[in-house]
N, C-alpha and C positions, 0 to 999 in steps of 0.2 A: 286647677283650683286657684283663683284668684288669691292674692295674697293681699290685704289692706291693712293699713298702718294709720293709728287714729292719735293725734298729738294734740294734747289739750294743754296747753302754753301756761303755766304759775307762777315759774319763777322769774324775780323782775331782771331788768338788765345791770348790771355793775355802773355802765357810763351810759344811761341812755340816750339817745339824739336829741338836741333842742329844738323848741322851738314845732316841735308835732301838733297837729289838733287834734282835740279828744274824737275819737269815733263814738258817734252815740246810737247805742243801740239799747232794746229793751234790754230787762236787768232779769238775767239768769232766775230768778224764783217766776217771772211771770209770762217765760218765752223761751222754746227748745233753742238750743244754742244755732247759729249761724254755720252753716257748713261750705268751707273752702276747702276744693280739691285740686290737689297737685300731681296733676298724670307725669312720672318720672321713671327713671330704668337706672340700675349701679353702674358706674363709670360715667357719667354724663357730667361735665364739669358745669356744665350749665345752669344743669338741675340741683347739684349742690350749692352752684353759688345763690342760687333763687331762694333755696329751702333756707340756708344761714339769712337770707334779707328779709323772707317772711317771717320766720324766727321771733325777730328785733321789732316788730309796728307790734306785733300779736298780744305779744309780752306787755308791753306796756301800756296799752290800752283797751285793751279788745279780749277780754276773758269771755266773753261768748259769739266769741267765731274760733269753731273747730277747725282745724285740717287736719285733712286727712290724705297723707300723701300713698298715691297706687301705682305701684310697679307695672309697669305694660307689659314687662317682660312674659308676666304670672296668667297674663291672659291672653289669649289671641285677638279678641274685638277688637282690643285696646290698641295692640301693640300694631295690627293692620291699620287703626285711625288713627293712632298718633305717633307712628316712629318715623317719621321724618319732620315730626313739629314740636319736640319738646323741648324745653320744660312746657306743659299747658297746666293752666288756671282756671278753675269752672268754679260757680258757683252753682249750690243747689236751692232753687226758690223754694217757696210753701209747700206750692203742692210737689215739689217731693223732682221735679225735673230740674238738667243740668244745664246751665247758661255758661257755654266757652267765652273766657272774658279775652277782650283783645291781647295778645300778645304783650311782656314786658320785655322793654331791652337789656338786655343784662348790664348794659354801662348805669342802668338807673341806678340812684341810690336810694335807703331805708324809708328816707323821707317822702320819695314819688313813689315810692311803693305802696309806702302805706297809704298815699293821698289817692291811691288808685283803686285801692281798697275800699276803702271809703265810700267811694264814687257806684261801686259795684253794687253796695248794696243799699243805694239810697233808693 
């Protein structure tokens, strides 16, 4: 049984990063939220350091983009498609299927993160 973790981001950040643009998306009363997915497994420093940088864009502007991060471990599909490539990033469009979003490098920082973010779902 697949095990899914669904983190819906509120509280703001203490020092947030300068200098961000606002992500605009529709406004939570008039559109089901935005679903980013985070394919990760325990011990993956990688995928920790991803999870703490999506964290910090989320937060501070992006109240309707969920993530939802999934352990590969918990599933076999997952963990055959993606354990030699994580952390991976999908997005889920409308109708409901998964877009793998290019790779980020983990040297990125908050700011190309989140500008990538961005990008994903325009």
């Amino acid at each position: 049984m697949a095990v899914v973790r669904i983190l819906t981001i509120t509280q703001p950040l203490r020092t947030p990063p300068r200098n961000l643009p606002k992500l605009r998306f529709c406004s939570a009363a008039t559109a089901a939220p935005r679903q980013l997915i985070l394919y990760s497994k325990p011990g993956c420093c990688l995928c920790d350091g991803l999870k703490e940088k999506l964290h910090a864009p989320l937060m501070i502007s992006s109240p309707n983009i969920q993530l939802q991060i999934r352990d590969i471990s918990t599933n076999p599909e997952w963990e055959t498609r993606f354990q030699y490539e994580i952390p991976v990033l999908a997005r889920v469009s409308e109708d409901g299927t998964e877009e793998i979003l290019p790779r980020l490098s983990p040297r990125l920082g908050v700011e190309l993160i989140h500008k990538k973010i961005a990008e994903a779902f325009r």
